[in-house]
KOLTOR-445088 format. One record per residue: x, y, z of N, C-alpha, C in turn; residue in one letter. Coordinates in nm, 2 decimals. Layout:
   neast  nnorth     nup  caeast  canorth    caup   ceast  cnorth     cup  r
       X       Y       Z       X        Y       Z       X       Y       Z  A
...
***
This chain:
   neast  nnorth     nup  caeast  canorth    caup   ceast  cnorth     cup  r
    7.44   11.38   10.87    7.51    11.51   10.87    7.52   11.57   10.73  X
    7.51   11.73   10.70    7.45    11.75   10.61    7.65   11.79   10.58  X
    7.66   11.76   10.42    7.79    11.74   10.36    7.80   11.86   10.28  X
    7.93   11.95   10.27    7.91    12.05   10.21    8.03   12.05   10.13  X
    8.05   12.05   10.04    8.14    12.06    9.91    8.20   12.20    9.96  X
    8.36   12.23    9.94    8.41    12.34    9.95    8.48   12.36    9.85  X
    8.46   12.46    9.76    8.54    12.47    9.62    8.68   12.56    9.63  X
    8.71   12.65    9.70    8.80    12.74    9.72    8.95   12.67    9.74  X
    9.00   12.72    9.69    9.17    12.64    9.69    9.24   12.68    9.88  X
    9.33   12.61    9.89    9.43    12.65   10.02    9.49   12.78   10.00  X
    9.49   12.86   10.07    9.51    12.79   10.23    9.36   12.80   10.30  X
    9.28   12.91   10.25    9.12    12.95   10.27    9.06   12.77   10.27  X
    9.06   12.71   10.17    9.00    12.56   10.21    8.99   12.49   10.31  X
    9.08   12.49   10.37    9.13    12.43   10.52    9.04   12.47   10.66  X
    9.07   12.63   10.63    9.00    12.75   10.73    8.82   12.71   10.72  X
    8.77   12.71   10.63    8.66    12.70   10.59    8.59   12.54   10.63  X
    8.72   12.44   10.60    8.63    12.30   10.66    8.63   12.35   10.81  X
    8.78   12.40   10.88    8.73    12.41   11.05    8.56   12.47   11.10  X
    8.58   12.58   11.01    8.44    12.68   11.03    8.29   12.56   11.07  X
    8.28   12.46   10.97    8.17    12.37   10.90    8.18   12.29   10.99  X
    8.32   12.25   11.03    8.34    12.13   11.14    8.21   12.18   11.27  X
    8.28   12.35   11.34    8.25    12.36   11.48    8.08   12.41   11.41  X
    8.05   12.41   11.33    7.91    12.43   11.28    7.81   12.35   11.29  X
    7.89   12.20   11.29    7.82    12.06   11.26    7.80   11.99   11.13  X
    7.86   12.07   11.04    7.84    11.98   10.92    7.97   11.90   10.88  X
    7.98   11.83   10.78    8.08    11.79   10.72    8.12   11.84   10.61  X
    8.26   11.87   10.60    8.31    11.93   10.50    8.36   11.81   10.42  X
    8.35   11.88   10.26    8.41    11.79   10.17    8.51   11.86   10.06  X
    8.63   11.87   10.03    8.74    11.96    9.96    8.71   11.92    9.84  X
    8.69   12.01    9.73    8.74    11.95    9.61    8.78   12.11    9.54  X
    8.90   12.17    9.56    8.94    12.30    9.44    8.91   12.31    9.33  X
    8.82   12.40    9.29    8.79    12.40    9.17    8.87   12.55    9.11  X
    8.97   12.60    9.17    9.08    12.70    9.15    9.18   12.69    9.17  X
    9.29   12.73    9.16    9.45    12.73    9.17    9.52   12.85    9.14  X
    9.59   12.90    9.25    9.66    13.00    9.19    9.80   13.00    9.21  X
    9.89   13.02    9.09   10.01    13.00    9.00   10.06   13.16    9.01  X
   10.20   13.16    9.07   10.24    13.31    9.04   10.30   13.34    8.90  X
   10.28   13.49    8.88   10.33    13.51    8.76   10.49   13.55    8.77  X
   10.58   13.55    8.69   10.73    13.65    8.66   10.69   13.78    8.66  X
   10.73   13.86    8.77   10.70    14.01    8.81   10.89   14.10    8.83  X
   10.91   14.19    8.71   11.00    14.23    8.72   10.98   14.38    8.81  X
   11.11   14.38    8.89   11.13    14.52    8.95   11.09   14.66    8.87  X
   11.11   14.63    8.78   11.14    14.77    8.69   10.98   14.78    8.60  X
   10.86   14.71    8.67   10.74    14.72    8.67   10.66   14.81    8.77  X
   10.76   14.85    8.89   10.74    14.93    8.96   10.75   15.10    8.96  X
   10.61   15.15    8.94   10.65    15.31    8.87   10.72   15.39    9.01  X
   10.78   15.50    8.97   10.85    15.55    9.07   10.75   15.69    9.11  X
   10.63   15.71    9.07   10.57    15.78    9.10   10.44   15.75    9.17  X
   10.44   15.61    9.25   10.30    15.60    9.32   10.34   15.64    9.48  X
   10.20   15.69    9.52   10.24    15.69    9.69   10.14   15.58    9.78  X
   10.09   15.49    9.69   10.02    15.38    9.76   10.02   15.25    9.69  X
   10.00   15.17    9.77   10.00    15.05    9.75    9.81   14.99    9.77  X
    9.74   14.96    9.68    9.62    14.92    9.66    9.64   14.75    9.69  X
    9.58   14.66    9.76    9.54    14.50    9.76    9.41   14.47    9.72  X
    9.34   14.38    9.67    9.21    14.31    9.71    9.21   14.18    9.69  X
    9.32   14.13    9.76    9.33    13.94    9.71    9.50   13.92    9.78  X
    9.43   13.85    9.89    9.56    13.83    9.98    9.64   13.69    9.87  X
    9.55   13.70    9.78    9.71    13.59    9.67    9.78   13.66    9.63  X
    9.77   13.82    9.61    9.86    13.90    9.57    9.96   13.91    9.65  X
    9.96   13.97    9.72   10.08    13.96    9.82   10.17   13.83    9.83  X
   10.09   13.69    9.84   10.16    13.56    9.87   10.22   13.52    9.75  X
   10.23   13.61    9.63   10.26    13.55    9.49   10.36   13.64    9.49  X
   10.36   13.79    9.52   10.48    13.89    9.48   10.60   13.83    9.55  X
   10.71   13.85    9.41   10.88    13.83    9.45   10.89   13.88    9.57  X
   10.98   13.86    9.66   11.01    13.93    9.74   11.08   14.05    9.73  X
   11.16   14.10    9.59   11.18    14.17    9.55   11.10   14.32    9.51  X
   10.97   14.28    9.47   10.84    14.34    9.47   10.81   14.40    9.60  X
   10.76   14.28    9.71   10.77    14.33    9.80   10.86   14.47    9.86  X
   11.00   14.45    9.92   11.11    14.54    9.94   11.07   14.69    9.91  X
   11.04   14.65    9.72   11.06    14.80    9.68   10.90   14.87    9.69  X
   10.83   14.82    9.76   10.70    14.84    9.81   10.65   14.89    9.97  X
   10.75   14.80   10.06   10.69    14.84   10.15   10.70   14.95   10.26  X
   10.76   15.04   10.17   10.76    15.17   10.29   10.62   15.23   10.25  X
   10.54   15.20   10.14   10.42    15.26   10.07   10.30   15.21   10.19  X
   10.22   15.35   10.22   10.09    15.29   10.27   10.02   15.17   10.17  X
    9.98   15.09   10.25    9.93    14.99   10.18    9.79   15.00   10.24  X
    9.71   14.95   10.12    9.54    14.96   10.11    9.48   14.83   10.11  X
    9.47   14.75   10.26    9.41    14.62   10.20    9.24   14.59   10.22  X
    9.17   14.54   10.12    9.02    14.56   10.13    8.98   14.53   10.22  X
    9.04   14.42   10.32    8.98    14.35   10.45    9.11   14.32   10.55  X
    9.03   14.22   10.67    9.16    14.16   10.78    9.24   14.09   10.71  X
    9.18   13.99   10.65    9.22    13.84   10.59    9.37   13.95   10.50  X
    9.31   14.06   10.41    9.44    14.03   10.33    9.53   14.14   10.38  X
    9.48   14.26   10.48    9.55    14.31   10.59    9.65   14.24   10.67  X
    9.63   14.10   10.71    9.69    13.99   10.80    9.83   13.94   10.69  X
    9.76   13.92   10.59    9.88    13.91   10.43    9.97   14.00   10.42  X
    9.89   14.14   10.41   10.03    14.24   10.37   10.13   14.22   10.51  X
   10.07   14.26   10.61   10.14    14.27   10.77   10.28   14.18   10.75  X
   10.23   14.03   10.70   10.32    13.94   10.71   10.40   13.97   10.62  X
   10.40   13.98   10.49   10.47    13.98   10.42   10.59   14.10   10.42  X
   10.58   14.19   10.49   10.65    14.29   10.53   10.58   14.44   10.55  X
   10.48   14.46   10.46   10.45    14.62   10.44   10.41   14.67   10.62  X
   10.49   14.78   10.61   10.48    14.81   10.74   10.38   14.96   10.83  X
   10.31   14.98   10.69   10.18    15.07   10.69   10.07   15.03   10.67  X
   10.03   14.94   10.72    9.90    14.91   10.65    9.80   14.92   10.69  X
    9.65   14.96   10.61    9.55    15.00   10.62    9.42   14.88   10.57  X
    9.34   14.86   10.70    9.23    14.76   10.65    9.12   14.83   10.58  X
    9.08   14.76   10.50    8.99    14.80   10.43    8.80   14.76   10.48  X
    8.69   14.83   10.40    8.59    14.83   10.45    8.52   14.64   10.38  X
    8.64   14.61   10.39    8.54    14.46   10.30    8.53   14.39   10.14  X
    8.50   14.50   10.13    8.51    14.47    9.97    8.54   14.54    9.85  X
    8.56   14.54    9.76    8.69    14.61    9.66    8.59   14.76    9.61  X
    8.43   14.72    9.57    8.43    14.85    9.52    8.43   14.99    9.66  X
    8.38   14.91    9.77    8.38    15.01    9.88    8.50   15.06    9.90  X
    8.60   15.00    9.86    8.80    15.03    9.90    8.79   15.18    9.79  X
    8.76   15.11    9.67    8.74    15.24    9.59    8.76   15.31    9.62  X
    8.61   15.35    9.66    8.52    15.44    9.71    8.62   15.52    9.79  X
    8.65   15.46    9.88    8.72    15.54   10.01    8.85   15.58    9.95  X
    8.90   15.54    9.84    9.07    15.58    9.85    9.03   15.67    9.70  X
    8.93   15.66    9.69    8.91    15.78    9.53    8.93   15.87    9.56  X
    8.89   15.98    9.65    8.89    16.16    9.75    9.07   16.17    9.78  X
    9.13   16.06    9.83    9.26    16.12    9.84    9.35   16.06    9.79  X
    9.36   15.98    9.68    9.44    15.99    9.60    9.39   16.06    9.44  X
    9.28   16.11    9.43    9.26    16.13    9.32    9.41   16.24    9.26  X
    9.44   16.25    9.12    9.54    16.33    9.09    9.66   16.27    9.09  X
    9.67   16.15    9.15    9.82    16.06    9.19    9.78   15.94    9.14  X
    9.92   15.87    9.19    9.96    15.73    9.11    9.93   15.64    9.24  X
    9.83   15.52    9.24    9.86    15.42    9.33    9.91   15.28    9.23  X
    9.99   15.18    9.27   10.02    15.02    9.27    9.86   14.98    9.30  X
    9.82   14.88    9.23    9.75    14.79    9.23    9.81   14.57    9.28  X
    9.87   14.61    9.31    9.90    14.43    9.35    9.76   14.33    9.30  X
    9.79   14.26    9.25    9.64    14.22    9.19    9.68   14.07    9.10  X
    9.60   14.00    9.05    9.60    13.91    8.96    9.54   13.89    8.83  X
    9.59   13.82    8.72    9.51    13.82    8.62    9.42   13.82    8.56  X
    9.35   13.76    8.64    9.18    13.74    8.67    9.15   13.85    8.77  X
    9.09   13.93    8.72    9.00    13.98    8.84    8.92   14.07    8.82  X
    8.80   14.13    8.90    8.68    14.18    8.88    8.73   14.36    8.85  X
    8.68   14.41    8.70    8.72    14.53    8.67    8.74   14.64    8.77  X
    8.57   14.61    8.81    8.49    14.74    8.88    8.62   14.84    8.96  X
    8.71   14.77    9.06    8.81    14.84    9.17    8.90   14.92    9.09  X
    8.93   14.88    8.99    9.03    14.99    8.88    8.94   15.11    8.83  X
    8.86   15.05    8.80    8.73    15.13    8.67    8.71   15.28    8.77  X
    8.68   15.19    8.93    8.59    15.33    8.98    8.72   15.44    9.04  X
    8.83   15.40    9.05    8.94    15.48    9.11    8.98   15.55    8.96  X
    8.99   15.51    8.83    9.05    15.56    8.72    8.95   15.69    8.72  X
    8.81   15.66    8.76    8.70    15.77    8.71    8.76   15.88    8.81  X
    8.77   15.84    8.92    8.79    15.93    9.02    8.94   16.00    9.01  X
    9.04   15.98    8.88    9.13    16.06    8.88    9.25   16.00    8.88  X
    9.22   15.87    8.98    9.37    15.82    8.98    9.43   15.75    8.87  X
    9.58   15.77    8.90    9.62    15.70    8.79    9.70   15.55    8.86  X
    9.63   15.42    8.79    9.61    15.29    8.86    9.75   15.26    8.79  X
    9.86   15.15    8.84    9.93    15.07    8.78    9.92   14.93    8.82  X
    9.83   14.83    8.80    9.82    14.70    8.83    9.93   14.68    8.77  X
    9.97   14.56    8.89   10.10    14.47    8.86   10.04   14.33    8.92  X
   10.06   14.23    8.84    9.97    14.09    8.81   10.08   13.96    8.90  X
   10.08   13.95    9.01   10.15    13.82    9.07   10.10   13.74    9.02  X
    9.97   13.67    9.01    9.91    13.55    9.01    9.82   13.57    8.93  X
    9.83   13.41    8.84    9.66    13.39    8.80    9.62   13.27    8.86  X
    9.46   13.28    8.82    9.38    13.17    8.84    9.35   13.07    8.76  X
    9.38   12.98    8.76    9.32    12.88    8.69    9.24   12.74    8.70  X
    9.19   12.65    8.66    9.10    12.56    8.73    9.17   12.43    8.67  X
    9.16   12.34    8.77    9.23    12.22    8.77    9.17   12.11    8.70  X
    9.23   12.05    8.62    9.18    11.92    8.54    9.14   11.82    8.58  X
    9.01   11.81    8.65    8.97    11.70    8.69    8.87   11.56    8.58  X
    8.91   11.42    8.61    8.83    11.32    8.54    8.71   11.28    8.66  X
    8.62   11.24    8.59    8.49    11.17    8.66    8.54   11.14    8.76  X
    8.65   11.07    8.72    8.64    10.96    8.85    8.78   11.01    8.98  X
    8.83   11.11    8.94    8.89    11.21    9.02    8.77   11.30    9.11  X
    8.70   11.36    9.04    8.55    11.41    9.14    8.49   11.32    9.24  X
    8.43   11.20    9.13    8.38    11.06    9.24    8.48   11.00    9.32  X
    8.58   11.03    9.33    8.68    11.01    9.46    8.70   11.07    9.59  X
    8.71   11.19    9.51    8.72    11.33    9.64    8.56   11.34    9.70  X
    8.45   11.31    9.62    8.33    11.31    9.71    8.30   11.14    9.78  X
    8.36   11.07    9.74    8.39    10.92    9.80    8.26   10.87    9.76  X
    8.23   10.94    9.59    8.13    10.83    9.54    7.94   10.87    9.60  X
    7.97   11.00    9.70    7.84    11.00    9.75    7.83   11.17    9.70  X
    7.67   11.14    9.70    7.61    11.33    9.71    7.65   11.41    9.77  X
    7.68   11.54    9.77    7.65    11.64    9.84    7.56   11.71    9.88  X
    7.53   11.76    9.98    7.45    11.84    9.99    7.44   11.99    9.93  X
    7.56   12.08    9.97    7.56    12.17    9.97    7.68   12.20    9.89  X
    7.71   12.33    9.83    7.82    12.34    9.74    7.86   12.51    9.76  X
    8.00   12.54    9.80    7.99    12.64    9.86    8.07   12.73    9.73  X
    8.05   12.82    9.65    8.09    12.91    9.57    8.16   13.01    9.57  X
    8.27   13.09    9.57    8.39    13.15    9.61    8.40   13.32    9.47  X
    8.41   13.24    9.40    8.43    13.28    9.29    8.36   13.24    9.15  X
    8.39   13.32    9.02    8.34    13.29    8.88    8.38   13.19    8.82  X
    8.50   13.20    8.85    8.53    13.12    8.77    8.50   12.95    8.86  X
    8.55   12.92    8.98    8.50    12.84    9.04    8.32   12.79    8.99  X
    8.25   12.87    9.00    8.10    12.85    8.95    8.10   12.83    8.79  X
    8.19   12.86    8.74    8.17    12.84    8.58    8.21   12.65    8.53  X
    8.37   12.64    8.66    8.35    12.48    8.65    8.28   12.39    8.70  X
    8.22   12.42    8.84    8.12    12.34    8.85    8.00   12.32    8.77  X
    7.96   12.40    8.68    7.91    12.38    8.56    7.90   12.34    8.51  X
    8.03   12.27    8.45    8.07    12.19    8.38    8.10   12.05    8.44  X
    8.07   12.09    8.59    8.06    11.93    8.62    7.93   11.87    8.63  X
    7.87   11.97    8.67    7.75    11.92    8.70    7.67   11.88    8.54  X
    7.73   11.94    8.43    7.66    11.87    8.33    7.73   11.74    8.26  X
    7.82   11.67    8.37    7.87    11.57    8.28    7.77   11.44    8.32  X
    7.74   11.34    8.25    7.66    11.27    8.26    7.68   11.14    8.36  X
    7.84   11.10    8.40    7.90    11.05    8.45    7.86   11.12    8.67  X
    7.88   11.22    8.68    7.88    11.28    8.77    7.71   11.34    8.83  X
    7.57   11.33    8.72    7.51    11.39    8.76    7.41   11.35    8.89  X
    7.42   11.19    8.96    7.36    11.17    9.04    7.45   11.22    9.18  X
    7.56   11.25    9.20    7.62    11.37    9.28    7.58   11.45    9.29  X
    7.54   11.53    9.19    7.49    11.68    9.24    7.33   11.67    9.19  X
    7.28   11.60    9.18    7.09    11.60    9.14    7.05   11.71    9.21  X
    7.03   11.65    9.35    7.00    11.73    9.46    7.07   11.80    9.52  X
    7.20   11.84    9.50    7.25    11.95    9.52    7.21   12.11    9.56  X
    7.22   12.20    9.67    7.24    12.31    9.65    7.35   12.43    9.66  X
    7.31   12.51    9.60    7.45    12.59    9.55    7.42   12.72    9.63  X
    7.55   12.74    9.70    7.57    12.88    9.78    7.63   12.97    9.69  X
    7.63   13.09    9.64    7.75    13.17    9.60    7.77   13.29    9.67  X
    7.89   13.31    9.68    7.94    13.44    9.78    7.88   13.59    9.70  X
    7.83   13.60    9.59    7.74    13.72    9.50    7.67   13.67    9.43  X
    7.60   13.78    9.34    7.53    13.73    9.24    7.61   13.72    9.08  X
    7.71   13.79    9.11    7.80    13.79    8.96    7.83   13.61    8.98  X
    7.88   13.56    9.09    7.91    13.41    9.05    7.77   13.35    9.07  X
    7.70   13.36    9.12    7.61    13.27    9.11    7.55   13.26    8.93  X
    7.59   13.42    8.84    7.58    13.40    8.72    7.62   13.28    8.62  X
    7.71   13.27    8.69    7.83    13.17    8.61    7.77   13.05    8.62  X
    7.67   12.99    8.71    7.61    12.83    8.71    7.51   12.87    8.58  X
    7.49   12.99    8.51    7.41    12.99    8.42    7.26   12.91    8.50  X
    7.17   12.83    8.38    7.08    12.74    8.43    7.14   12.64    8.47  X
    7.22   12.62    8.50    7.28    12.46    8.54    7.20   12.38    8.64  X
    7.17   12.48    8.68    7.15    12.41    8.82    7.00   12.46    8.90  X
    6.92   12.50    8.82    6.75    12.56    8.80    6.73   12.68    8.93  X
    6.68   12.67    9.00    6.63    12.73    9.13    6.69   12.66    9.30  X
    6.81   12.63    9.23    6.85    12.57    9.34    7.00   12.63    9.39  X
    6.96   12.76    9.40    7.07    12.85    9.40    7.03   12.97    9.51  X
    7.15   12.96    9.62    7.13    13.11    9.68    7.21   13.21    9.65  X
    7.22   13.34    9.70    7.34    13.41    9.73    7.32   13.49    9.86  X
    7.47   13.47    9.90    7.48    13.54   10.03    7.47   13.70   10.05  X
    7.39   13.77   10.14    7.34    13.88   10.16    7.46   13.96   10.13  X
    7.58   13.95   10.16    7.73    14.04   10.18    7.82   13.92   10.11  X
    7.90   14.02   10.05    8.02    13.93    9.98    8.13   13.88   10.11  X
    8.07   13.80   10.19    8.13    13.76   10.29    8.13   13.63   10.34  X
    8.24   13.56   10.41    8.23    13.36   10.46    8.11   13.39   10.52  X
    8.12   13.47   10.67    8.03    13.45   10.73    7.84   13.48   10.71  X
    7.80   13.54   10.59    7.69    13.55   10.54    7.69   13.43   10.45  X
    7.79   13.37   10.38    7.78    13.24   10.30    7.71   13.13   10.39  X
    7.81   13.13   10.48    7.78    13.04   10.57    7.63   12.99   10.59  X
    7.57   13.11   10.68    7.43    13.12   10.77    7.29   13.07   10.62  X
    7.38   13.09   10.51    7.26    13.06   10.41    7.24   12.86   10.45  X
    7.36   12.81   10.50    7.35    12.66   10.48    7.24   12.58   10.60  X
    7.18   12.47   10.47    7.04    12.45   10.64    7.08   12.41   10.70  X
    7.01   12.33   10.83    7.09    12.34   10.96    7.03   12.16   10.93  X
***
């Protein structure tokens, strides 16, 4: 059975072994991310936006509840289901799914908010482009940072545990920073008959950047920044 390394932190980690399970493969968990909320005060909230922007349902799961409250009578803009299903829960009671992915959300919320203020819910890490292309387009953005990302301190023999000492096959890539520490594992000397034969999925090509040469020609990326295109890249 062909074994597939899953790097993405919970609650998405969990969701992703079922996927693999009814697929036929075997999943193997090892987080190579974590995300930690930040201290978000009320009075970070400008009194002049009429929308609420998402692209990372950790945003929502990290904001105070307090945050929330003074947010949710605001149309909220979430890039997809996944973090549409987030705001829903968390209370916002306008909300809008988005086309998939952050610069397409842009795109679509540039024409009618240009001239106005939207909230950005967002974290410390995160990919410029979604601010960049709405600021061009007029709006005026206020990112407010629930969460960062960070990556977990693992020893050799912490890795060679969670893989129970055997190869993987397959290594499934989420994010940059995610791809930047497998990197770093795969060049420890201790760890590299684990990943020899290794191949590496990444959900774009901005993270598949991040393996640098690490890992030669043994690298795909999925057609759409999406699970289910990640997936269909894995052999059968």
């Amino acid at each position: 059975m062909v074994r597939v390394l899953v790097t993405r932190p919970e609650p998405g980690a969990s969701r992703t072994a079922r996927r693999l399970r009814e697929m036929g493969f075997q999943p193997v968990l090892l987080p190579l991310t974590e995300t930690v909320a930040l201290p978000v005060e009320t009075g970070q909230v400008p009194d002049d936006a009429i929308a609420v922007a998402i692209t990372s349902a950790n945003a929502v799961r990290h904001a105070p509840k307090e945050i929330i409250a003074a947010l949710s009578a605001l149309p909220c803009h979430a890039v997809g289901k996944r973090t549409a299903e987030a705001a829903r829960a968390a209370g916002f009671t306008d909300v809008h799914e988005g086309p998939g992915n952050a610069e397409a959300l842009a795109d679509a919320l540039a024409g009618r908010l240009s001239g106005k203020a939207a909230i950005y819910l967002c974290g410390r890490v995160r990919f410029p482009a979604f601010e960049a292309r709405l600021t061009m387009a007029g709006v005026r953005v206020h990112p407010i940072e629930t969460y960062d990302t960070v990556a977990p301190a693992y020893s050799d023999a912490a890795v060679a545990g969670h893989l129970s000492g055997r190869p993987v096959d397959a290594v499934l890539l989420y994010s940059a920073k995610a791809a930047a520490t497998m990197q770093a594992l795969v060049r420890r000397p201790a760890l590299h008959d684990l990943f020899e034969k290794t191949r590496f999925f990444a959900l774009s090509q901005r993270i598949a950047a991040a393996l640098d040469d690490a890992v030669g020609e043994r690298i795909r990326v999925a057609a759409e920044p999406d699970e289910g295109a990640l997936l269909e890249l894995l052999p059968r």
